[in-house]
C-alpha positions as CSV (number, residue, x, y, z in Angstrom):
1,X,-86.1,107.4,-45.5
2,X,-84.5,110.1,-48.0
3,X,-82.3,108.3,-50.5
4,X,-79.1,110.6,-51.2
5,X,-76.8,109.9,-54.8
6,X,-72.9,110.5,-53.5
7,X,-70.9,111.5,-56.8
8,X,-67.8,110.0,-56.4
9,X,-65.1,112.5,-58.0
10,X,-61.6,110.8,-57.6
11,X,-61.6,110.2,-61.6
12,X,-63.0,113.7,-62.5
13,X,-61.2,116.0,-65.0
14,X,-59.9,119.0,-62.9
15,X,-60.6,121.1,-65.6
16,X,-64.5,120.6,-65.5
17,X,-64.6,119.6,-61.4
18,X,-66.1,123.8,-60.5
19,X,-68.4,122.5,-63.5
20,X,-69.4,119.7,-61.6
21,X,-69.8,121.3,-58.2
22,X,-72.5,123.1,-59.7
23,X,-73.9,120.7,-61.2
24,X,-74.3,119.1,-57.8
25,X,-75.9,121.7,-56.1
26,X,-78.3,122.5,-59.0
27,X,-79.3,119.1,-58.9
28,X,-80.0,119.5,-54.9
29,X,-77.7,117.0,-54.1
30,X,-76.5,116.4,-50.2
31,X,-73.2,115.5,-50.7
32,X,-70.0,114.5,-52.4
33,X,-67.7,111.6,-52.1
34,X,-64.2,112.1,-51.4
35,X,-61.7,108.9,-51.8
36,X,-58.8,109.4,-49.3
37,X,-55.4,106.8,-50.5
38,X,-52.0,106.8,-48.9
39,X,-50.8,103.9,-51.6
40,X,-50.2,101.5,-48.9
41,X,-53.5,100.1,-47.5
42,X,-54.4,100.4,-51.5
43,X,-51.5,101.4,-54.4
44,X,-52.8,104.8,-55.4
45,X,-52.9,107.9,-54.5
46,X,-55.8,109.8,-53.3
47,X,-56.7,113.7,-52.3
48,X,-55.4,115.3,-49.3
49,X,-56.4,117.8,-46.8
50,X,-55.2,120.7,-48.7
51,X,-57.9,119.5,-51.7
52,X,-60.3,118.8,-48.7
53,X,-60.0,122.7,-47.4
54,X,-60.3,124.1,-51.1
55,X,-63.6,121.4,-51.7
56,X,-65.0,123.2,-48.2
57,X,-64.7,126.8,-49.5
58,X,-65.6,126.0,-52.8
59,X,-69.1,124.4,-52.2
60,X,-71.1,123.4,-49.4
61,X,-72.1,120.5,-49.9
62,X,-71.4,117.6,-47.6
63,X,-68.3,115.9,-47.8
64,X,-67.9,112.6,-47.4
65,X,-64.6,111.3,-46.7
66,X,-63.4,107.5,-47.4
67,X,-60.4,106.8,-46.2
68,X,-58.5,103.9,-47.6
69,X,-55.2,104.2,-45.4
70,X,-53.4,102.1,-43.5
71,X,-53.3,104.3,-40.6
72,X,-56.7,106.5,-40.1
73,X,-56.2,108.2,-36.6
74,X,-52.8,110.3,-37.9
75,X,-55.3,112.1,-40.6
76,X,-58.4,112.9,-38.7
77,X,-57.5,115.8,-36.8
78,X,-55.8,116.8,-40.6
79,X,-59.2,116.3,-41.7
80,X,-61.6,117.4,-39.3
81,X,-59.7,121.0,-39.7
82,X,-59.8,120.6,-43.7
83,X,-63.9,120.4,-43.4
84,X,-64.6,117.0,-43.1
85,X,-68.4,116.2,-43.1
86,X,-68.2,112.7,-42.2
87,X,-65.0,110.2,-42.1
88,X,-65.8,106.8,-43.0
89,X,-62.6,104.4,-42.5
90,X,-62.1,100.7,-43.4
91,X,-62.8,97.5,-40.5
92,X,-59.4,96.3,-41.6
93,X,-57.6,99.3,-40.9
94,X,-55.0,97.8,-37.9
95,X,-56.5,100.5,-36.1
96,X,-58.7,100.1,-32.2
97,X,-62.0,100.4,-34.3
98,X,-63.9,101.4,-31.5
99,X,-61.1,104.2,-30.3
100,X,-60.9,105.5,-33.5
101,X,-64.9,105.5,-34.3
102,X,-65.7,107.5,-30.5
103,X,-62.5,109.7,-31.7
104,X,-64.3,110.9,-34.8
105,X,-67.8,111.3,-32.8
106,X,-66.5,113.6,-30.6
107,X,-65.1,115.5,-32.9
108,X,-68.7,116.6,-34.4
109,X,-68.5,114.8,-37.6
110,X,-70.1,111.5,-39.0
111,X,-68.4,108.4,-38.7
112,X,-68.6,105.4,-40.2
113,X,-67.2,102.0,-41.2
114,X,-66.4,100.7,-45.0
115,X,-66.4,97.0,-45.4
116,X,-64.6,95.3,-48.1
117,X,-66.4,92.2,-49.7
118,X,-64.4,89.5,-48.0
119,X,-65.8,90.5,-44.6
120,X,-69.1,90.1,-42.9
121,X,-70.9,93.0,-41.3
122,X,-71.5,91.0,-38.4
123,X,-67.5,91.6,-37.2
124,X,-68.7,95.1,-36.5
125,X,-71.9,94.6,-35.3
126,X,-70.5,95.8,-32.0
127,X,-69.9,99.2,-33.4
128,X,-73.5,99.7,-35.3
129,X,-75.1,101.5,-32.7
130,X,-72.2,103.7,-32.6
131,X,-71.6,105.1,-36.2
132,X,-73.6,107.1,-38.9
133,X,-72.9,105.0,-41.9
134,X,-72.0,101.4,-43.1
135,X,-70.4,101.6,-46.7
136,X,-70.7,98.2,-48.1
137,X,-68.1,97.8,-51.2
138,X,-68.9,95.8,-54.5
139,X,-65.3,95.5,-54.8
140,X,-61.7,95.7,-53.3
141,X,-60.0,99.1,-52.8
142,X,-58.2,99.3,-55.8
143,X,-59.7,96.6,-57.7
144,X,-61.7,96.1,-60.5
145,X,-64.7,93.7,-60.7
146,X,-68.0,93.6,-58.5
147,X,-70.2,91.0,-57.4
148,X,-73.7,93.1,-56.9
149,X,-75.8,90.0,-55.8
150,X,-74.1,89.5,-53.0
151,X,-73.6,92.8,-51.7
152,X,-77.4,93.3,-51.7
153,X,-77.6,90.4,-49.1
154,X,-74.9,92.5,-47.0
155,X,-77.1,95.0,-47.2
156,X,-80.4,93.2,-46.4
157,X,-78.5,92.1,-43.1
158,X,-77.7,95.6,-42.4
159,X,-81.3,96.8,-42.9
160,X,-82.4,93.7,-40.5
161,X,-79.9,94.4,-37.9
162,X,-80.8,98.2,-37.6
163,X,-84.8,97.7,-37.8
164,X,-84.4,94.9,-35.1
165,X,-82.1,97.1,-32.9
166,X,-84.0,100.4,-33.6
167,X,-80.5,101.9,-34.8
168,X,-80.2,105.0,-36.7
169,X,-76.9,104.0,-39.2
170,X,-77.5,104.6,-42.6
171,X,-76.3,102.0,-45.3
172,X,-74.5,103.0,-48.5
173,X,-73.4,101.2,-51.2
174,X,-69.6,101.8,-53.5
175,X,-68.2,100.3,-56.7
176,X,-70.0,100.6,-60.2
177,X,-73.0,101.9,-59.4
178,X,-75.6,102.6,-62.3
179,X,-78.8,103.4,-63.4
180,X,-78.4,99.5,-64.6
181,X,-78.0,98.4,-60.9
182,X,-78.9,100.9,-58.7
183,X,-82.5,99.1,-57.9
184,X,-81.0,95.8,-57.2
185,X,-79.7,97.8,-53.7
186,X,-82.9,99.9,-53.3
187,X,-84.8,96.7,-53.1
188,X,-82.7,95.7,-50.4
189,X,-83.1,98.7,-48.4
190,X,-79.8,100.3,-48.9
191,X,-80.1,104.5,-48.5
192,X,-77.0,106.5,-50.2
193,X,-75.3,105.6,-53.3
194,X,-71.9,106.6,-54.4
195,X,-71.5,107.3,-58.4
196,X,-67.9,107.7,-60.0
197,X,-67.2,107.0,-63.4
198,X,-71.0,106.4,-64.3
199,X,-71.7,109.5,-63.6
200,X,-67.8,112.5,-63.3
201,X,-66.5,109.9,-66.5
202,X,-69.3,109.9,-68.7
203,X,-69.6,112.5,-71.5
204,X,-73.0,112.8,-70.2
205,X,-72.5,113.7,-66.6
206,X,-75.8,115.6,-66.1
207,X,-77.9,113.0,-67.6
208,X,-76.4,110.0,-66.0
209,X,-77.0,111.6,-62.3
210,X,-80.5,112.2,-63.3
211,X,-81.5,108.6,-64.5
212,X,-79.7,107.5,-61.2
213,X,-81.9,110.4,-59.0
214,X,-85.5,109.4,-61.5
215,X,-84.9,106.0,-59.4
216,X,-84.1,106.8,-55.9
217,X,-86.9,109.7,-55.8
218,X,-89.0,107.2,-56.8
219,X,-88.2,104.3,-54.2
């Protein structure tokens, strides 16, 4: 299975984002991550639709929407419209998670389901044969601190579950990814990787991405 690198670009500088974008395509990327906040379900503030529409005419690359908000099903329509590639929302969301998940299918779009690392990915086992993606996050939404270890064994489960069940989800992991500990996940079978600070923070941007694509091109 293709591995894909997902630059995260919530903390990039507007000034050099265009810059970026390119950089992204040059580098034959498939996507982009987009972090979606309503500073309730987490305290900040993320992008909205109106960024979403400019992202969609600005580049085509796929994007990759995580919504951390308390209330998914009022923005996906908003979304969808905006040029949503994919809409991956939280398993905590207080939201009918099956509802929702068929709601974004028929839409056209990927779905998928983010788990925060207090929960176990069997809770949405029920959903697995129904979604595109499981992001497994190192870390709470809007928290600092990771515990990669045990996220790989998340990930292992996933890998088991969807070989077992001949499912077609791909698994992605969130939260301080590096070149450091990027292998620590493709050993365990995980496929997409999103990048933020490591790679839209760093003064070498370019660089970073490639020591993170020199190891998923060569798992």
């Amino acid at each position: 299975m293709t591995h894909h690198i997902f630059p995260s670009i919530l903390d990039a500088d507007p000034k050099i984002l265009n810059d970026l974008l390119r950089m992204f395509e040059m580098q034959h990327l498939k996507g982009i991550h987009i972090d979606i906040m309503d500073g309730n379900y987490v305290p900040s503030f993320g992008f909205n639709e109106r960024f979403v529409k400019w992202l969609s005419r600005e580049t085509n690359l796929y994007l990759d929407l995580h919504l951390m908000v308390s209330s998914p099903e009022k923005y996906v329509d908003k979304f969808v419209e905006a040029g949503a590639s994919a809409i991956t929302v939280h398993s905590d969301c207080n939201e009918d998670l099956y509802y929702l998940i068929t709601k974004i299918n028929s839409l056209g779009i990927d779905s998928g389901i983010a788990l925060n690392p207090g929960f176990s990915p069997e809770s949405i086992k029920y959903l697995l044969p129904l979604i595109r993606r499981v992001l497994v996050m190192t870390t709470c939404p809007g928290r600092v601190g990771q515990n990669i270890s045990i996220m790989s064994q998340k990930v292992n489960w996933l890998d088991k579950k969807r070989k077992n069940g001949n499912l077609n989800y791909r698994i992605a992991v969130d939260g301080g990814i590096t070149s450091s500990n990027i292998q620590t996940f493709m050993c365990a079978n995980c496929d997409d990787f999103v990048s933020g600070s490591y790679i839209v923070k760093s003064k070498t941007p370019r660089e970073n991405l490639k020591k993170l694509l020199r190891v998923t091109d060569n798992g």
